[in-house]
PDB file of N, CA, C and O in Angstrom:
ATOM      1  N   UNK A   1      23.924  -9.774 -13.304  1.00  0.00           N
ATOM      2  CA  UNK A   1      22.808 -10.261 -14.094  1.00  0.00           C
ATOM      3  C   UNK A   1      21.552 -10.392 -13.236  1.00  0.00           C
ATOM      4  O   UNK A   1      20.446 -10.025 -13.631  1.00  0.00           O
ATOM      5  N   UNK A   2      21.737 -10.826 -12.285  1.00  0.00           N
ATOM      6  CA  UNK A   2      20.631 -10.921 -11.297  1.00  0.00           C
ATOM      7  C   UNK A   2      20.231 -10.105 -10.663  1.00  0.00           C
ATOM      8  O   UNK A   2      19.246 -10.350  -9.966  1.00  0.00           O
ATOM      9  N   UNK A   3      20.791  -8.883 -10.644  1.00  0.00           N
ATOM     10  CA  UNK A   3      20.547  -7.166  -9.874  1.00  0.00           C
ATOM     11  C   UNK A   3      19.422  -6.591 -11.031  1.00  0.00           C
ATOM     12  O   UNK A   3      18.364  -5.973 -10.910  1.00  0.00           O
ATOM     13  N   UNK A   4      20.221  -7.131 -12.276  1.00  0.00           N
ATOM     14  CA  UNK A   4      19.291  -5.928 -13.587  1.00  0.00           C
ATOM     15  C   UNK A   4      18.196  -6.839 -13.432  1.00  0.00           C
ATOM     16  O   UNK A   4      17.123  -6.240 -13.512  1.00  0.00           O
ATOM     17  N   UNK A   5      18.072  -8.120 -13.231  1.00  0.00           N
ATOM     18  CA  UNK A   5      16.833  -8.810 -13.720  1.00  0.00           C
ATOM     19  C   UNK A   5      15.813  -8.231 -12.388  1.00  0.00           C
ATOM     20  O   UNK A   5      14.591  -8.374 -12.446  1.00  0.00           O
ATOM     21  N   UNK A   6      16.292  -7.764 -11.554  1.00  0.00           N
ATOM     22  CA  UNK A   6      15.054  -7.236  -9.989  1.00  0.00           C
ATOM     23  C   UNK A   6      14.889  -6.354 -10.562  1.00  0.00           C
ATOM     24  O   UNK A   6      13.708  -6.337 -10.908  1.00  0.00           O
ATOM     25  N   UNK A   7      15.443  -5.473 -10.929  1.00  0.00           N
ATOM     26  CA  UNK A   7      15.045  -3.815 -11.568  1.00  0.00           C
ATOM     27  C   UNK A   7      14.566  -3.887 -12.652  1.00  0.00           C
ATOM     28  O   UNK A   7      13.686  -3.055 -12.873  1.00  0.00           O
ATOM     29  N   UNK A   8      14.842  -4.681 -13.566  1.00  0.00           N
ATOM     30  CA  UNK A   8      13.679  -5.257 -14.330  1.00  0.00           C
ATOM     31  C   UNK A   8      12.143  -5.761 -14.090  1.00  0.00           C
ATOM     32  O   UNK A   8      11.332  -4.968 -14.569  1.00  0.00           O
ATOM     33  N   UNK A   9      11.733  -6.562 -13.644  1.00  0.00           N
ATOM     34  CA  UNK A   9      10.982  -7.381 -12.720  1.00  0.00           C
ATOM     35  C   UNK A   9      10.294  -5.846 -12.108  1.00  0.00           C
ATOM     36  O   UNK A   9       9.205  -5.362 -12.413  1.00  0.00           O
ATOM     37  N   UNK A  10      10.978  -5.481 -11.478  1.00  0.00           N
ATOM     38  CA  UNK A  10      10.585  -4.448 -10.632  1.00  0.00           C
ATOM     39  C   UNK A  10       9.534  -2.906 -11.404  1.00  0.00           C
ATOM     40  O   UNK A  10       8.512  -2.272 -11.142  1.00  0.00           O
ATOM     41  N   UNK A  11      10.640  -2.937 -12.454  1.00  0.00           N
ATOM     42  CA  UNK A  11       9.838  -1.940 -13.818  1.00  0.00           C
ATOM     43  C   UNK A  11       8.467  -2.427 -13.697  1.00  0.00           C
ATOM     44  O   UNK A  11       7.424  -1.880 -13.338  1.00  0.00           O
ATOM     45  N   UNK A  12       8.796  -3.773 -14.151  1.00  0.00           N
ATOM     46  CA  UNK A  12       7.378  -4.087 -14.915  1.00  0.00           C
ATOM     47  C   UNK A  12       6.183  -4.044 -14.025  1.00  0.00           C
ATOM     48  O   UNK A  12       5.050  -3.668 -14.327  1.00  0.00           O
ATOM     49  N   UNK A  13       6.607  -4.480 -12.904  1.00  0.00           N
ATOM     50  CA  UNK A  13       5.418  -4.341 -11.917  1.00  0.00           C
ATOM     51  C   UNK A  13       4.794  -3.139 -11.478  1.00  0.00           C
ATOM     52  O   UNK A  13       3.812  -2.984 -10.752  1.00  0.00           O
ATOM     53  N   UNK A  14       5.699  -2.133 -12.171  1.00  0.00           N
ATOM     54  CA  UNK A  14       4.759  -0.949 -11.429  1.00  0.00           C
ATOM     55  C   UNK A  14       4.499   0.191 -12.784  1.00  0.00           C
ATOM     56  O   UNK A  14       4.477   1.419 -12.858  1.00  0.00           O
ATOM     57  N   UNK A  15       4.297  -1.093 -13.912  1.00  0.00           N
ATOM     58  CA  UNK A  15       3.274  -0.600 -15.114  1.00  0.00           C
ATOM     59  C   UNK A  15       1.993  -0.759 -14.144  1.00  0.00           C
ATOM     60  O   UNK A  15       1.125   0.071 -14.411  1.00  0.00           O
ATOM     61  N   UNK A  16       1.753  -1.406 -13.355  1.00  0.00           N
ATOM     62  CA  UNK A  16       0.250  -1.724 -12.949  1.00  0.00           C
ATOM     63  C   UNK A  16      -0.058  -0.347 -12.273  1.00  0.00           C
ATOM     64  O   UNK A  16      -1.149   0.030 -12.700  1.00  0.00           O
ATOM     65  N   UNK A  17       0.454   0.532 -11.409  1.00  0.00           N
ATOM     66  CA  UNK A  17       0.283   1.734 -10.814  1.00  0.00           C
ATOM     67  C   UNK A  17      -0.335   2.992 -12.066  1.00  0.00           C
ATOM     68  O   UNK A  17      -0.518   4.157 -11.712  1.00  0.00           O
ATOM     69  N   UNK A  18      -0.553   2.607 -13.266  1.00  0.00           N
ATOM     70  CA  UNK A  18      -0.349   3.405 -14.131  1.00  0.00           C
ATOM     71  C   UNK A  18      -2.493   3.335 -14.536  1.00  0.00           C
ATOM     72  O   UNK A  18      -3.335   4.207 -14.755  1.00  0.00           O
ATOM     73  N   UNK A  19      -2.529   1.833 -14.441  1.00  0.00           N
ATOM     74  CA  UNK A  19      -3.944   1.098 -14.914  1.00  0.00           C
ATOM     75  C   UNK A  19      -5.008   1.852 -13.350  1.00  0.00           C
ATOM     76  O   UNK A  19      -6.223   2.046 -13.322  1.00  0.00           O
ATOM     77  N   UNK A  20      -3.894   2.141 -12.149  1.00  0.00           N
ATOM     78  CA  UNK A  20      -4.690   2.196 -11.107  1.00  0.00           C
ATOM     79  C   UNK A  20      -4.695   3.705 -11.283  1.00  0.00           C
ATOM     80  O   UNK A  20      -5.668   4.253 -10.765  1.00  0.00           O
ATOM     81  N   UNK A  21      -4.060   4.286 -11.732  1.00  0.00           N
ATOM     82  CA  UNK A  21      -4.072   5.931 -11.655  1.00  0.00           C
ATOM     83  C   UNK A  21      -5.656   5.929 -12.662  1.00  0.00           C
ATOM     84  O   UNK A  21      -6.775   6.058 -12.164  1.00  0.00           O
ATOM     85  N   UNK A  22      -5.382   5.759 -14.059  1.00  0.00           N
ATOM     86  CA  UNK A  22      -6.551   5.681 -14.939  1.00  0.00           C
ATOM     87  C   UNK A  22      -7.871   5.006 -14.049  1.00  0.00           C
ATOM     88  O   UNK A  22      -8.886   5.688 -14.197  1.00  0.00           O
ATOM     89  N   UNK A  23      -8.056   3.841 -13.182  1.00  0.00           N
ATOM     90  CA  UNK A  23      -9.062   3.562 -12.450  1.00  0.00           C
ATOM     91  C   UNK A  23      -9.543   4.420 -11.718  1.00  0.00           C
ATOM     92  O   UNK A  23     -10.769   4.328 -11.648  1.00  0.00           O
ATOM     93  N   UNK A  24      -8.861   5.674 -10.810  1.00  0.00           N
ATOM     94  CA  UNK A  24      -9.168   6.147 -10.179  1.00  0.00           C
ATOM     95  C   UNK A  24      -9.902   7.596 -10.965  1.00  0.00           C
ATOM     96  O   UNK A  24     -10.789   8.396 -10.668  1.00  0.00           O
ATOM     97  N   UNK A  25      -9.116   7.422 -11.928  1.00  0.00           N
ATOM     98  CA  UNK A  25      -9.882   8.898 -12.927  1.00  0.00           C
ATOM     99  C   UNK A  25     -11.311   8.736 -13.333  1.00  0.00           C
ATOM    100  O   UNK A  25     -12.139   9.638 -13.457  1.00  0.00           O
ATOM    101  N   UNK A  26     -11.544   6.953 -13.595  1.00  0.00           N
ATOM    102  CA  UNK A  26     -12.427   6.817 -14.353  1.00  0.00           C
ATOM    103  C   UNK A  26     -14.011   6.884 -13.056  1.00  0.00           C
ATOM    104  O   UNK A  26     -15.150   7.298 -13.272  1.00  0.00           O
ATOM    105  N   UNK A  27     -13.341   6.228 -11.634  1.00  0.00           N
ATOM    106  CA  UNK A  27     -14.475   6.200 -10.349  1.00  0.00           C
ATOM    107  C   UNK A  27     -14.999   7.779 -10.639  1.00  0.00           C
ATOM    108  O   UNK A  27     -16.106   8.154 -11.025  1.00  0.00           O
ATOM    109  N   UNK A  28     -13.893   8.499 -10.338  1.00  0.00           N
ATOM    110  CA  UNK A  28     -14.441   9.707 -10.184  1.00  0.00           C
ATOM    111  C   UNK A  28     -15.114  10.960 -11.554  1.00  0.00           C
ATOM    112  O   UNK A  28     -15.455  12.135 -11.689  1.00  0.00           O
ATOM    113  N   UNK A  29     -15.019  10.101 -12.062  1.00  0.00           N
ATOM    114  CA  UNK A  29     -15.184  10.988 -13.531  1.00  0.00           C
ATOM    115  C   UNK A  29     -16.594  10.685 -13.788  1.00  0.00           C
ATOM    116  O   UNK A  29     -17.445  11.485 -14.176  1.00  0.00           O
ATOM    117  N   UNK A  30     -16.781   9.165 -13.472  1.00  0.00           N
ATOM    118  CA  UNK A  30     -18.219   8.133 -13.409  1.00  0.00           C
ATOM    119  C   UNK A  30     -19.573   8.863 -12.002  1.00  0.00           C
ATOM    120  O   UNK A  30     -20.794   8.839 -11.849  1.00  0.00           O
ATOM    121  N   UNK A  31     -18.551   9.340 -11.386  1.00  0.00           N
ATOM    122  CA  UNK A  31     -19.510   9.920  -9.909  1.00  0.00           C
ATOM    123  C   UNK A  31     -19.587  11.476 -10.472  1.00  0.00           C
ATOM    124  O   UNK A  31     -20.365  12.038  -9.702  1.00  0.00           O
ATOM    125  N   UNK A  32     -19.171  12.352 -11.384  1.00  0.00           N
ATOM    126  CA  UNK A  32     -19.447  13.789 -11.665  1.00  0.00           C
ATOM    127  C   UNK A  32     -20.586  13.417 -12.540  1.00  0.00           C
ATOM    128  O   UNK A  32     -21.678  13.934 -12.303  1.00  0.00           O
ATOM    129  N   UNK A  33     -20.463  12.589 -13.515  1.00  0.00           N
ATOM    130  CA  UNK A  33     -21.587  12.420 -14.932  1.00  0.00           C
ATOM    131  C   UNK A  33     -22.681  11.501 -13.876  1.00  0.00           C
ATOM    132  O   UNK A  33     -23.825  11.589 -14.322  1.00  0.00           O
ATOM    133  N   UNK A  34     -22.634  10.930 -13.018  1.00  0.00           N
ATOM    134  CA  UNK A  34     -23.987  10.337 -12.411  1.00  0.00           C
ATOM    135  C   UNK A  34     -24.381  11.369 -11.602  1.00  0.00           C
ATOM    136  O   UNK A  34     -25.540  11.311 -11.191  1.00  0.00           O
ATOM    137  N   UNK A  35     -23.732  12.259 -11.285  1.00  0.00           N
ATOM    138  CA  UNK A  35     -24.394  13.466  -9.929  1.00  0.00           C
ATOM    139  C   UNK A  35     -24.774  14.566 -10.913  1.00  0.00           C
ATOM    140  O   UNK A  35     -25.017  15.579 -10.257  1.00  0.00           O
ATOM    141  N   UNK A  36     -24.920  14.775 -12.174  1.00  0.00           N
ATOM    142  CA  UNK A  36     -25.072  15.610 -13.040  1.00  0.00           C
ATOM    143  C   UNK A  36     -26.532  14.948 -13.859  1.00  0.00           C
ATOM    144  O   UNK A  36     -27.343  15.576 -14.539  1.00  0.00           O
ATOM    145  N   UNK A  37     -26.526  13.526 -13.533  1.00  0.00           N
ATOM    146  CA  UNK A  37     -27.993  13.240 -14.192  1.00  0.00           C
ATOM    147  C   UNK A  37     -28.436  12.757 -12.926  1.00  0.00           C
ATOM    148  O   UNK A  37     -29.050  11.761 -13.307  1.00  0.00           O
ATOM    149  N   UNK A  38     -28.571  12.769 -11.492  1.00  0.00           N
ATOM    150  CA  UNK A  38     -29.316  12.812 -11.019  1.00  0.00           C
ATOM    151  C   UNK A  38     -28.763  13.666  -9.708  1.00  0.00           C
ATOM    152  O   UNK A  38     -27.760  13.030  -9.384  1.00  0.00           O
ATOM    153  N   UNK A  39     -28.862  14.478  -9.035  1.00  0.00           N
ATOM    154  CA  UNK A  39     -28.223  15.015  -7.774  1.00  0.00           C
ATOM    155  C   UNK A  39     -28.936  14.904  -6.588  1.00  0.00           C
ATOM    156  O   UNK A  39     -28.571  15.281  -5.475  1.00  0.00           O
ATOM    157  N   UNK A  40     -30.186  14.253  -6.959  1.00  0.00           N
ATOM    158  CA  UNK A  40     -30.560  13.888  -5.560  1.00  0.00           C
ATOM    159  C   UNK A  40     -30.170  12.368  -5.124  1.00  0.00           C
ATOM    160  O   UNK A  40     -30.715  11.989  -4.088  1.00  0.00           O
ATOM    161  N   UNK A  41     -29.427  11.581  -5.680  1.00  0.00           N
ATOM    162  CA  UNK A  41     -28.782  10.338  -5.415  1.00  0.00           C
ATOM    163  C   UNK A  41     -26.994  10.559  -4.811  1.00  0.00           C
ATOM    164  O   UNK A  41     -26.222   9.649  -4.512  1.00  0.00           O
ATOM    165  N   UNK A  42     -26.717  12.076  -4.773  1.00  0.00           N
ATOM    166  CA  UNK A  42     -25.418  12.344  -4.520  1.00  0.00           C
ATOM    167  C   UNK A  42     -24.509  11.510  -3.136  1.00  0.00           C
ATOM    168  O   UNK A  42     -23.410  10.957  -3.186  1.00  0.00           O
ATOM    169  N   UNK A  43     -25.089  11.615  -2.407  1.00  0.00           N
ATOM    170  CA  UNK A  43     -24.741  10.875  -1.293  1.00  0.00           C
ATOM    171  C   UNK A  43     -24.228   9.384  -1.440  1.00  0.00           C
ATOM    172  O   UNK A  43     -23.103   8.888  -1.371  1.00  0.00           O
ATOM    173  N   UNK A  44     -25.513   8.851  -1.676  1.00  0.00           N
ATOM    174  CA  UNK A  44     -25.408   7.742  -2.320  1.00  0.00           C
ATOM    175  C   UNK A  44     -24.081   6.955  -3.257  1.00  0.00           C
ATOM    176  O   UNK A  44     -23.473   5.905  -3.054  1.00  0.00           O
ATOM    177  N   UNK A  45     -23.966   8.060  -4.413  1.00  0.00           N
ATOM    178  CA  UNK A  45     -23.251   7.396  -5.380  1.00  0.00           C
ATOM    179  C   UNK A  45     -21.814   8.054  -4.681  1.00  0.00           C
ATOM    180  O   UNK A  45     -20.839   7.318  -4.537  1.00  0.00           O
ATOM    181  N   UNK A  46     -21.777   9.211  -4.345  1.00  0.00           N
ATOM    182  CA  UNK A  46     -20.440   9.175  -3.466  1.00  0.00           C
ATOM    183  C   UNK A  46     -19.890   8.583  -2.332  1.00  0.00           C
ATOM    184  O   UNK A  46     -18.878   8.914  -1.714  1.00  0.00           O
ATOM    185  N   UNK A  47     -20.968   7.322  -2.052  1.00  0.00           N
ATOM    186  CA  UNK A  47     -20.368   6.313  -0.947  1.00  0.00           C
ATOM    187  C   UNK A  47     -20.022   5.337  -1.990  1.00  0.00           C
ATOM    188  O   UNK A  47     -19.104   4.603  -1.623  1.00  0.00           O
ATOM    189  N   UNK A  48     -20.386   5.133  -2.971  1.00  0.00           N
ATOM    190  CA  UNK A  48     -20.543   4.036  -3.869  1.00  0.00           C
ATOM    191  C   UNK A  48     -18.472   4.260  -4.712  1.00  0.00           C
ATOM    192  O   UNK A  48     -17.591   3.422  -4.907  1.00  0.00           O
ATOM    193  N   UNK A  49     -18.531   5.833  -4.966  1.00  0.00           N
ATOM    194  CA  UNK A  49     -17.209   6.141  -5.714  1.00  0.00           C
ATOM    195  C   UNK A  49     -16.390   6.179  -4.501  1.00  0.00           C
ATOM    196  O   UNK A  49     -15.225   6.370  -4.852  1.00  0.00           O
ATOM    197  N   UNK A  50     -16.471   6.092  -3.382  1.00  0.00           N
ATOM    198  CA  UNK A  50     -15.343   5.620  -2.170  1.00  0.00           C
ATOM    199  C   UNK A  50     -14.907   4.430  -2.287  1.00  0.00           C
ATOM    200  O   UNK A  50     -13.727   4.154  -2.504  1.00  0.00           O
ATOM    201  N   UNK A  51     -15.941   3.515  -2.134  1.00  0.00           N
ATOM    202  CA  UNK A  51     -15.706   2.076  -2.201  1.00  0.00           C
ATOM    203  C   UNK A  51     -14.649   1.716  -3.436  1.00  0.00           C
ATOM    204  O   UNK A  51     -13.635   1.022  -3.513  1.00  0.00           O
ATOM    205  N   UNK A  52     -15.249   2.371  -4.171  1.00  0.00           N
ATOM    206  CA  UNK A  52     -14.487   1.954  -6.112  1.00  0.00           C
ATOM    207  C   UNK A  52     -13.173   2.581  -5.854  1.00  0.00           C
ATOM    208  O   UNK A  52     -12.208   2.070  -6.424  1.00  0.00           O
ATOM    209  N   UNK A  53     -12.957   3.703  -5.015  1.00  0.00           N
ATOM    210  CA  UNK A  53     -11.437   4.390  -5.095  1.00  0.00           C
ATOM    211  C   UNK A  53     -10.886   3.472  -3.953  1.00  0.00           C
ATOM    212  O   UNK A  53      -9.759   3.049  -4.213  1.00  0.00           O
ATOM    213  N   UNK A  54     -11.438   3.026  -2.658  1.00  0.00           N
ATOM    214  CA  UNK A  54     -10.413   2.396  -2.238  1.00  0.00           C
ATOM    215  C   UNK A  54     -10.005   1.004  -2.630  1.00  0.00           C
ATOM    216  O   UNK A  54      -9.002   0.478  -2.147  1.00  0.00           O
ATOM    217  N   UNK A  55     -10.804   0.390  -3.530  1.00  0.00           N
ATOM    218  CA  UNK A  55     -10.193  -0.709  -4.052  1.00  0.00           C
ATOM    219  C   UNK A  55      -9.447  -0.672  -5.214  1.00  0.00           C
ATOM    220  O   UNK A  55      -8.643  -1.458  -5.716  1.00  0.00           O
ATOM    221  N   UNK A  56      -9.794   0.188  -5.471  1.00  0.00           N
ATOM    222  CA  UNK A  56      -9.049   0.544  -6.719  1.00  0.00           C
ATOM    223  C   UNK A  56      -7.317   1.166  -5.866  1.00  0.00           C
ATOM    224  O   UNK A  56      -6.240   0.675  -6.202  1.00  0.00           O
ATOM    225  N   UNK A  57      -7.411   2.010  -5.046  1.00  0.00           N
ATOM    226  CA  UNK A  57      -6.119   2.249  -4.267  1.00  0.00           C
ATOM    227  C   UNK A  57      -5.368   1.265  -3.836  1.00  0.00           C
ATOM    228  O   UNK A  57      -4.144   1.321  -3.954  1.00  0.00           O
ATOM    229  N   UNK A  58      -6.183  -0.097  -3.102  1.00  0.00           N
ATOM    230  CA  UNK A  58      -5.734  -1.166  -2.539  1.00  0.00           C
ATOM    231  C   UNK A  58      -4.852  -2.172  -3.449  1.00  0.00           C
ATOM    232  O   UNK A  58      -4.077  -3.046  -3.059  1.00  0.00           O
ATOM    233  N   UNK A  59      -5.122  -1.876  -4.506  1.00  0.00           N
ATOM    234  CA  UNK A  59      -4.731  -2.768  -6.008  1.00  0.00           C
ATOM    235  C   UNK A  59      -3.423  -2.167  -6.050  1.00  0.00           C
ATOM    236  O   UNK A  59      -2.573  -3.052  -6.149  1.00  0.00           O
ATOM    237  N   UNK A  60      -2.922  -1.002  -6.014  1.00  0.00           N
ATOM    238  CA  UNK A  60      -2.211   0.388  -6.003  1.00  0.00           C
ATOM    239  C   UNK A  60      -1.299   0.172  -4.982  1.00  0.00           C
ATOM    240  O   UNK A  60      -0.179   0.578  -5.293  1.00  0.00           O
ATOM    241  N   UNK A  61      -1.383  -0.408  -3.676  1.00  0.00           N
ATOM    242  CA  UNK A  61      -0.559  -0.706  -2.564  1.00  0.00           C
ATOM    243  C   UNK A  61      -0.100  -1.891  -2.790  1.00  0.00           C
ATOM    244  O   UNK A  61       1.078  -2.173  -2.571  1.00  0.00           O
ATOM    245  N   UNK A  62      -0.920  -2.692  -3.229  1.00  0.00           N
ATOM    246  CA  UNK A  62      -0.515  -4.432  -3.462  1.00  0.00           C
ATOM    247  C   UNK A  62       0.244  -4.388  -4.606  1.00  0.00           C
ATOM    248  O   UNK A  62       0.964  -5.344  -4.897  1.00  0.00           O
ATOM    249  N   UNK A  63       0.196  -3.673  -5.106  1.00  0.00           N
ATOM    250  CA  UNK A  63       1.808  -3.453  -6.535  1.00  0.00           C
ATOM    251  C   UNK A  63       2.779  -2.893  -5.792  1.00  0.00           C
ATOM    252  O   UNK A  63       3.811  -3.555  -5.905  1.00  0.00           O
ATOM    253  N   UNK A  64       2.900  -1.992  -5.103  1.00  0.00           N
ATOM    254  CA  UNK A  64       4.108  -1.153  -4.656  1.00  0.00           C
ATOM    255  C   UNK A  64       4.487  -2.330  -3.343  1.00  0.00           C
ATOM    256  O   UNK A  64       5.668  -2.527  -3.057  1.00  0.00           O
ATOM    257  N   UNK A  65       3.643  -2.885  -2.786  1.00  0.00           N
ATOM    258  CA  UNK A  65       4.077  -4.310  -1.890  1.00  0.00           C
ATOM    259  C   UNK A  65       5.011  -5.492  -2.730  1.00  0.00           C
ATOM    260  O   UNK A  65       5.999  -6.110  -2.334  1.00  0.00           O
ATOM    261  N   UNK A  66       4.448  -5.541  -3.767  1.00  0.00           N
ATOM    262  CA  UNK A  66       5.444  -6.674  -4.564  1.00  0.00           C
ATOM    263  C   UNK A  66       6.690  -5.963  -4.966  1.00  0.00           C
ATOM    264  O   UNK A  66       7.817  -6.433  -4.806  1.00  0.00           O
ATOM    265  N   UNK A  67       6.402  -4.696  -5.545  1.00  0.00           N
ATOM    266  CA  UNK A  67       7.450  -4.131  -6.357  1.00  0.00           C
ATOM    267  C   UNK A  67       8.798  -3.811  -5.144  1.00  0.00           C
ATOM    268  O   UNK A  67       9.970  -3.584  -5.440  1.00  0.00           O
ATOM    269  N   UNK A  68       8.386  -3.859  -4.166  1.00  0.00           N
ATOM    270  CA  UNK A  68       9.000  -3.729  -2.944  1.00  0.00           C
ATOM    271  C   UNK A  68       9.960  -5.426  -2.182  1.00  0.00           C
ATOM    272  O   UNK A  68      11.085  -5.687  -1.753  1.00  0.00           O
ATOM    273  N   UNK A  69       9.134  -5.892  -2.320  1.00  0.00           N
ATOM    274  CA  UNK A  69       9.485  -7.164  -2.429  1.00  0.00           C
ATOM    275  C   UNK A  69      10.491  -8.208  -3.336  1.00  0.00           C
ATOM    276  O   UNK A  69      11.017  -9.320  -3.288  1.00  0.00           O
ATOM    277  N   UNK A  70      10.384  -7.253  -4.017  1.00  0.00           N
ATOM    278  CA  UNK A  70      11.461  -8.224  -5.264  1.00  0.00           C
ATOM    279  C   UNK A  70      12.646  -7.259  -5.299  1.00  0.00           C
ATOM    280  O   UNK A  70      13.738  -7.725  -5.622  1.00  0.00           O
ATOM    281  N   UNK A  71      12.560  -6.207  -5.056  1.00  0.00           N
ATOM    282  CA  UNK A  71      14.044  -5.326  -5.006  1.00  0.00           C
ATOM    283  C   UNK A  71      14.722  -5.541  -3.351  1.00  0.00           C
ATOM    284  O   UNK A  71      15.906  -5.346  -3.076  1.00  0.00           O
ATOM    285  N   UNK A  72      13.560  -6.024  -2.283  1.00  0.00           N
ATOM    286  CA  UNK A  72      14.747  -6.141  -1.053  1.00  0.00           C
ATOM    287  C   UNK A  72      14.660  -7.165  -0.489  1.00  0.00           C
ATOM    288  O   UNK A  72      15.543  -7.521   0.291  1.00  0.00           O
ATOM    289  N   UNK A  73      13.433  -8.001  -0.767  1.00  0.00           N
ATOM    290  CA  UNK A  73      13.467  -9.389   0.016  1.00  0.00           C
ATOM    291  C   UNK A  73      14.566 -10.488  -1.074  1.00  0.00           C
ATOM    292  O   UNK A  73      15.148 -11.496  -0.674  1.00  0.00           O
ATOM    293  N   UNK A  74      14.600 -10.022  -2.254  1.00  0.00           N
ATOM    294  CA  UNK A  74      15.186 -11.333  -3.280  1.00  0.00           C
ATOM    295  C   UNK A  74      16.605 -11.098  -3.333  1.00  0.00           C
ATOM    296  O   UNK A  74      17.331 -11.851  -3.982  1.00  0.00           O
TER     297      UNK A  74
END
């Protein structure tokens, strides 16, 4: 009972990897339609869609850290 409930537990936590995949579509999807209405800001907004992908990635590690956590530390 307590094995299915980690692999349970464990499922659910890495629905969140799913919100971070879509985040990362949306940084970069947001940096083609802003470099398309302005391209001399390109630089710019592609330091700006780094920042947004690695936090958005970091969110992405800190799930697979828990989801990791409850299947071998518990």
């Amino acid at each position: 009972m307590y094995e299915s409930a980690k692999v349970i537990g464990a499922g659910a936590a890495t629905i969140a990897l799913a919100g971070c995949g879509t985040g990362i579509g949306i940084v970069f999807g947001s940096l083609i339609s802003a470099v398309a209405r302005n391209p001399s800001l390109t630089k710019q907004l592609f330091s700006y869609s780094i920042l947004g992908f690695a936090l958005t990635e970091a969110i992405a590690l800190f799930t697979l850290m828990v989801v990791f956590l409850i299947l071998f530390a518990l």
